[in-house]
C-alpha positions in Angstrom: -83.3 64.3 76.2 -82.0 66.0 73.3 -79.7 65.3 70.2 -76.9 67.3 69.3 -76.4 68.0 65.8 -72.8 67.6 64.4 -72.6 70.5 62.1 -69.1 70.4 61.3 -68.4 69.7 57.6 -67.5 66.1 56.2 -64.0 65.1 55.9 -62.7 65.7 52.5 -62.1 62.9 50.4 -59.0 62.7 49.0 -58.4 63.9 45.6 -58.2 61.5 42.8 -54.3 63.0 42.2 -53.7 62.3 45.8 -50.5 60.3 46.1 -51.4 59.3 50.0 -47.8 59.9 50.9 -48.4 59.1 54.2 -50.8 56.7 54.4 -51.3 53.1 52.6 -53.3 53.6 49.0 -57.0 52.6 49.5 -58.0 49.5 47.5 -60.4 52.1 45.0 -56.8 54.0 44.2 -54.9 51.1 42.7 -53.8 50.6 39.8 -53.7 47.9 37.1 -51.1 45.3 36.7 -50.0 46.9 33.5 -50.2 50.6 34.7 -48.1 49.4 37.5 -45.8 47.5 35.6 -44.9 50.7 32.7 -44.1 52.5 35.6 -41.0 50.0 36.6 -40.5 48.8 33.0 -39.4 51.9 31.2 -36.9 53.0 34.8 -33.9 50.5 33.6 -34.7 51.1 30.0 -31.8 54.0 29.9 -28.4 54.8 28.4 -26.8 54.6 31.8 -27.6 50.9 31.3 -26.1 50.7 28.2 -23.4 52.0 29.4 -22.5 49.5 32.2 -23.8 46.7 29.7 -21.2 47.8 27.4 -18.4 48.1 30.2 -19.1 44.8 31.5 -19.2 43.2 28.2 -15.4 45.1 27.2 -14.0 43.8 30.8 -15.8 40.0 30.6 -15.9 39.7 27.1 -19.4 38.2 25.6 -20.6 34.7 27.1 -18.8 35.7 30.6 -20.8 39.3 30.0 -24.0 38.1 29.4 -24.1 35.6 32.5 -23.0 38.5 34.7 -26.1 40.4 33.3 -28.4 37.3 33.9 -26.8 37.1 37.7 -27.4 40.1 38.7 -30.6 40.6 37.5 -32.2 37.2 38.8 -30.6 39.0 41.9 -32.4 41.9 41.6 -35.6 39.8 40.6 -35.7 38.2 44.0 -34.5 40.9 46.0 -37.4 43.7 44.2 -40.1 41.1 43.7 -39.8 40.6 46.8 -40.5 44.0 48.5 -42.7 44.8 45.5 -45.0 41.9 46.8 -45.3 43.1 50.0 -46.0 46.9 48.6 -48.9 45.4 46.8 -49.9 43.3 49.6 -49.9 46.4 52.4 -50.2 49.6 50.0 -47.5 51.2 52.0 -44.7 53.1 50.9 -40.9 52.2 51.7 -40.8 54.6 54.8 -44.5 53.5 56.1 -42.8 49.8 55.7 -39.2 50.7 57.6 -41.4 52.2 60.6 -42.7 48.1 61.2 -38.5 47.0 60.9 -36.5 49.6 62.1 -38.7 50.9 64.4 -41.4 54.3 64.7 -37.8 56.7 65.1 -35.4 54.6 63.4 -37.1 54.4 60.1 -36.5 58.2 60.1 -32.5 57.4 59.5 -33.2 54.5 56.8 -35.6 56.5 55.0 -33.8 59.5 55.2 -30.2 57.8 53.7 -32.1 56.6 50.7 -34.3 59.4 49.9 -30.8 61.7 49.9 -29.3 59.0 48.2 -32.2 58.8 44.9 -31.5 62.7 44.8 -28.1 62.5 44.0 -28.8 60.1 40.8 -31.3 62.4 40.1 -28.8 65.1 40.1 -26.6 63.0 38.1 -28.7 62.0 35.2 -29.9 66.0 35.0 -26.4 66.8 34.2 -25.8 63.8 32.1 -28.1 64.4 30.0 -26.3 67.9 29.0 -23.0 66.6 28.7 -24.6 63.6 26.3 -25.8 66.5 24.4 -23.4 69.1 24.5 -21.0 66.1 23.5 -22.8 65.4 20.6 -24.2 68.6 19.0 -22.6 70.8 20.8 -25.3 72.2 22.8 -24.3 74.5 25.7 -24.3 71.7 29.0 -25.3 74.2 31.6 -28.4 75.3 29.7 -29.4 72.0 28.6 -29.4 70.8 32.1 -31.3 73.4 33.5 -33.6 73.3 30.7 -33.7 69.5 31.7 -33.9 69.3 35.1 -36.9 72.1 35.2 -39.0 70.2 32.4 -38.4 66.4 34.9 -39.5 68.2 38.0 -42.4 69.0 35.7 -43.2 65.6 34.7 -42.7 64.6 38.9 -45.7 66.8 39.8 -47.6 65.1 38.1 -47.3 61.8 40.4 -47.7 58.5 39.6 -49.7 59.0 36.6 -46.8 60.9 34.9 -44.2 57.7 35.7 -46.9 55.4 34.0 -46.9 57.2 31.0 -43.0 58.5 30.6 -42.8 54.6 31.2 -45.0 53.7 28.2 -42.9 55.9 26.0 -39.1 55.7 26.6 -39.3 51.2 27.2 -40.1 51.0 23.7 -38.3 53.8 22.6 -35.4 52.9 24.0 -35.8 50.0 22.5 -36.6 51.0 18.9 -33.3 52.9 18.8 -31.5 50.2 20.6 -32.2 47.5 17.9 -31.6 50.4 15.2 -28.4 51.0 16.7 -27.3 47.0 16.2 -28.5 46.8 12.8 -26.1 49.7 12.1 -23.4 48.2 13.5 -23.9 44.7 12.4 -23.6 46.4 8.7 -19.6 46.7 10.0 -19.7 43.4 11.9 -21.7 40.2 11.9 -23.2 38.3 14.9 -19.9 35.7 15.0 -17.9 38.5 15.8 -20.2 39.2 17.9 -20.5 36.0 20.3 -16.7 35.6 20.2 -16.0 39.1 21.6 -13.5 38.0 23.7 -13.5 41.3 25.5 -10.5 43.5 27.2 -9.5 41.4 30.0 -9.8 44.4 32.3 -9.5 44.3 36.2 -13.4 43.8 36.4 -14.1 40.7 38.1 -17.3 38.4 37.4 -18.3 39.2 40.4 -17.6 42.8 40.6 -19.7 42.9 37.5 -22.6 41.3 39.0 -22.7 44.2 42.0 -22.7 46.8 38.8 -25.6 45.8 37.8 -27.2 45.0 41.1 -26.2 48.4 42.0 -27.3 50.7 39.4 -30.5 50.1 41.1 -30.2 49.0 43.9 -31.5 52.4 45.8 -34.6 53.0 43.9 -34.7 48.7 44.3 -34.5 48.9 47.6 -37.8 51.7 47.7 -39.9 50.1 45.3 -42.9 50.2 47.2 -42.9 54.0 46.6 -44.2 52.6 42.9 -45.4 49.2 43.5 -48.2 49.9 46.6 -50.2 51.3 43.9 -50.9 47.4 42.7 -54.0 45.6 43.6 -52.3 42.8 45.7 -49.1 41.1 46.7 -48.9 39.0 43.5 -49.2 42.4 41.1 -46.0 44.0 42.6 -44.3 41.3 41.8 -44.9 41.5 38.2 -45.0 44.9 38.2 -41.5 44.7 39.3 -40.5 41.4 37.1 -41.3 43.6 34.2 -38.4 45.4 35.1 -36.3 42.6 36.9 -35.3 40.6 34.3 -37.0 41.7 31.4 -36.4 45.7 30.6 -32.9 45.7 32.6 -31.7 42.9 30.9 -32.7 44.2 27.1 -31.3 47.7 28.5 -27.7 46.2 29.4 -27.4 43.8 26.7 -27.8 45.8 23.8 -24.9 47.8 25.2 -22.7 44.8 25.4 -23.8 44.0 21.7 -23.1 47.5 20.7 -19.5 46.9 22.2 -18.9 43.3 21.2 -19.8 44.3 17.5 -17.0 46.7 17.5 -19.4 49.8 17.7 -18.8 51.8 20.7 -16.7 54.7 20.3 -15.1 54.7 23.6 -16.1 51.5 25.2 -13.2 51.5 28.0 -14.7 55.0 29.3 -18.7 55.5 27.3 -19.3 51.1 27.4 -22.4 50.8 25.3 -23.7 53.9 24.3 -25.1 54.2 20.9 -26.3 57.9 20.8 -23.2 58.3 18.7 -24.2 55.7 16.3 -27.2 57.1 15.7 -26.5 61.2 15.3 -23.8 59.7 12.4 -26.4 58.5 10.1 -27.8 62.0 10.4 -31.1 63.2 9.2 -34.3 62.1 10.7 -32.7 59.9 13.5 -31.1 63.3 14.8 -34.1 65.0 16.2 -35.3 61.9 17.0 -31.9 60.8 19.0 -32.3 64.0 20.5 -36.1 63.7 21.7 -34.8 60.5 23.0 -32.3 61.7 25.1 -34.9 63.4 27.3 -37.2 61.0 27.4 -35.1 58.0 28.5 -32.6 59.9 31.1 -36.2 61.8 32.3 -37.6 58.6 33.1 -35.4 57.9 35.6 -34.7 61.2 36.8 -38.2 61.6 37.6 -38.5 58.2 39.3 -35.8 59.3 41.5 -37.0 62.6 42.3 -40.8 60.6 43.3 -38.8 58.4 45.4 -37.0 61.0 47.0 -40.2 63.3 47.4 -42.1 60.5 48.8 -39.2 59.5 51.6 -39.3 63.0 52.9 -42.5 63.3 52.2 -43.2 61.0 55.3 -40.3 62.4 57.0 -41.4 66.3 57.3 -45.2 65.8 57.4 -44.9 67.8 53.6 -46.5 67.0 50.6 -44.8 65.1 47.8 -45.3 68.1 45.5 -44.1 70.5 47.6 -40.9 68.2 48.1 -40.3 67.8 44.2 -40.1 71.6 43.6 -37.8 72.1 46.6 -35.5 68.6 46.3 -35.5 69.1 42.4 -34.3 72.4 42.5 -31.2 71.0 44.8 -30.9 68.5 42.4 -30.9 70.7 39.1 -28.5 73.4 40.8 -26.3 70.1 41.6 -26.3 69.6 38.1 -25.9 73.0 36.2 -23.2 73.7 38.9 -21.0 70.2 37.6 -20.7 68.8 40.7 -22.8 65.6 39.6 -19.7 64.8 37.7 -17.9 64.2 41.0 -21.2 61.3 41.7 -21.1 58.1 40.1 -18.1 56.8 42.6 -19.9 58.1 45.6 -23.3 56.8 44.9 -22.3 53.4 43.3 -20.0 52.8 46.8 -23.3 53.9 48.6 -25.3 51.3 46.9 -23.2 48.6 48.3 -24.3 49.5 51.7 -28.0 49.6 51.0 -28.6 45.8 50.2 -28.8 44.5 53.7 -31.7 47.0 54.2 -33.9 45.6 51.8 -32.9 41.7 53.1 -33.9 43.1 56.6 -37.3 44.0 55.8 -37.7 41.2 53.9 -36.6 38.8 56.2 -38.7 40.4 59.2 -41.9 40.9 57.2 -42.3 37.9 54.7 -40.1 35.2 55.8 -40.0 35.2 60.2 -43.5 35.5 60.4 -43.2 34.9 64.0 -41.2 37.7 65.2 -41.9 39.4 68.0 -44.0 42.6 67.1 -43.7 45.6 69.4 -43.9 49.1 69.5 -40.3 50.3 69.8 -38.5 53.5 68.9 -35.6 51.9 67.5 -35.3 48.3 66.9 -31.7 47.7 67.6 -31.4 43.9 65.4 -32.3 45.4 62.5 -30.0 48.4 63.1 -27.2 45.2 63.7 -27.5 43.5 60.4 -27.4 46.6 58.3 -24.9 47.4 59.9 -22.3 43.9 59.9 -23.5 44.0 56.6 -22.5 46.8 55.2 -18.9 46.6 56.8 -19.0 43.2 55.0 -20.0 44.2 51.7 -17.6 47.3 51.8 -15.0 44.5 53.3 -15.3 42.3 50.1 -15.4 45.5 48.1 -12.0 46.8 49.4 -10.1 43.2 50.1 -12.3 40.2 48.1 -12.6 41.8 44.5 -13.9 38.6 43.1 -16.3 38.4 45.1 -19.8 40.4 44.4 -19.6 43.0 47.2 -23.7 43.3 47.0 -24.6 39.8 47.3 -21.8 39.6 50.2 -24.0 42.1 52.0 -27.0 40.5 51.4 -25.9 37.0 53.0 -24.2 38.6 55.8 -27.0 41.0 56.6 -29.9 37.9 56.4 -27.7 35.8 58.6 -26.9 38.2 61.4 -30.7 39.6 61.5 -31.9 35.9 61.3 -28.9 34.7 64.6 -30.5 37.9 66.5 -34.4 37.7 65.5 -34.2 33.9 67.2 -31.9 35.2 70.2 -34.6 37.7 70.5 -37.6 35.3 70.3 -36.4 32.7 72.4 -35.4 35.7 75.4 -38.8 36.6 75.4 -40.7 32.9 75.3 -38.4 31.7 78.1 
């Protein structure tokens, strides 16, 4: 008898960069609560959130504002913490998650929809941030956003590590400036004036305020486990996430509605909150440093977008994530330079009132029926269902019931339809 020797080389182990795209992250590669948690904290920490916090305030006024800000984000809290906790509890990404829900060929369409979907904010924050600065110093825009969107893709390859660190830098950054920017403006206003903003009375509903803020991130919401299955366990996604749903969103849009209900805002009807302009008036040394900020707080979640989107298709192609930055960023960047991001914002906010019933779908099916009916199916046609009625639902209330927050009707519609047809389904196959 004789023994063979196996003289093929070991396996490689995976590099400590790796960002196992397609495969759930070992126990030895995750990361700490609070490395976890910078990574979500400083992604709502942006201008753009100033903005809609300064556009809700001008349409609600003040007190009616600031509880459609604390809605929608105890919305958001429930709804992310949610799929953050089972991120941290599997390790998987968003698509390795879809595949158990919508099934080993239908997760390709899900997956697909959002990781397009992350690339076009990604496109539009590139080109935002040189209209912001050809706005205010004049810089050439189609320059500044190629200049941009080459230096986030940058910051991208770099993986998770990267988003962890931009994180640590633009949450208190952002918030540095923020609180700068009330001071200034309380120096023409006072806090009374303040609390009795009584605001526009625009045609912006209460609850068409609460989907704006459900749906500015609703998308990269909706794929959090792309950031969160880096946490040790179940319980650290959820705070990872909770770090950013309340507590970084909510500081994010309300000092734009205090920039607006001080009096402050240049053009709140069209610009909301921003305070950029508050800041390059007092000239000097918060110039450079408006400017630095700039590109740190729109880069944070431009490259948070383009990781997202890397990752999805990622797991769709069989490609690595890097590889997937360089090609989806440059799409993204010649989006931008080219203007067409401009035509976005309607587009992508409309899209984000479809994608709620997704993320109630998986969390319905993997944390709260725990005693579905597994199988091995292509496509898993209930899932599919709820999405769907859903969507039509939430774009129903949007169109027809504009009181009515269009996101949390397509959260209710989708979790009742998916929970009728999970029992139909269950009961078929036990009788």
């Amino acid at each position: 008898m004789s023994t063979e020797l196996n003289t093929a080389p070991p396996a490689a182990a995976p590099l400590p960069s790796d960002e196992y795209e397609s495969v759930p992250v070992p126990t030895a590669a995750r990361r700490s609560l609070v490395s976890v948690s910078a990574v979500w904290l400083g992604f709502p920490m942006i201008l753009t959130c100033a903005v809609f916090g300064g556009l809700i305030v001008y349409s609600l006024g003040f007190w009616r504002g600031m509880l459609a800000i604390l809605l929608g984000n105890l919305v958001l809290m429930g709804y992310v913490g949610a799929l953050s906790y089972l991120a941290g509890k599997t390790g998987k990404s968003f698509a390795l998650i879809a595949i158990d829900t919508f099934g080993r060929r239908g997760y390709r369409l899900v997956s697909g929809f959002l990781a397009t979907v992350v690339i076009g904010w990604f496109a539009f924050q590139t080109g935002l941030t040189g209209s912001i600065l050809a706005t205010s110093l004049g810089w050439d825009e189609r320059l500044t956003s190629l200049g941009a969107g080459i230096g986030y893709v940058l910051v991208t390859l770099l993986g998770i590590r990267a988003l962890s660190a931009i994180g640590v830098i633009a949450a208190p950054l952002y918030l540095a400036l923020g609180i700068t920017a009330v001071v200034l403006a309380l120096g023409e206003s006072s806090w009374s004036s303040a609390l009795g903003y009584a605001g526009a009375g625009s045609a912006l509903s209460l609850g068409a305020a609460v989907t704006l803020v459900i749906a500015c991130f609703i998308d990269s919401g909706t794929m959090t486990a792309d950031f969160t299955r880096w946490s040790r366990n179940g319980r650290e996604g959820f705070l990872a996430a909770f770090s950013a749903f309340p507590v970084g969103n909510t500081v994010a849009l309300v000092i734009g509605g205090l920039i607006v209900a001080l009096g402050a805002a240049a053009n709140p009807a069209a610009d909301g909150g921003n305070f950029l302009s508050i800041l390059i008036d007092q000239g000097g040394w918060l110039v450079p440093v408006a400017v630095i900020f700039v590109f740190v707080n729109l880069g944070s979640v431009c490259a948070h977008c383009l990781y997202n989107g890397a990752v999805g298709w990622s797991q769709l192609t069989g490609q690595r994530m890097r590889a997937l930055s360089v090609v989806l960023g440059v799409i993204g960047v010649l989006l931008a330079v080219a203007g067409v991001w401009s035509h976005f914002e309607t587009w992508l906010n409309l899209l984000g009132v479809i994608v709620p019933p997704i993320g109630i779908v998986l969390i319905l099916d993997q944390l709260v029926l725990r005693h579905r009916v597994a199988r091995e199916t292509a496509w898993r046609w209930e899932a599919f269902a709820a999405w769907a009625v859903g969507a039509v639902a939430a774009l129903a209330a949007h169109e027809w019931a504009p009181a009515l927050s269009d996101a949390i009707v397509g959260m209710v519609v989708g979790a009742a339809v998916f929970s009728a047809l999970s029992l139909r389904n269950r009961e078929a196959v036990t009788a």
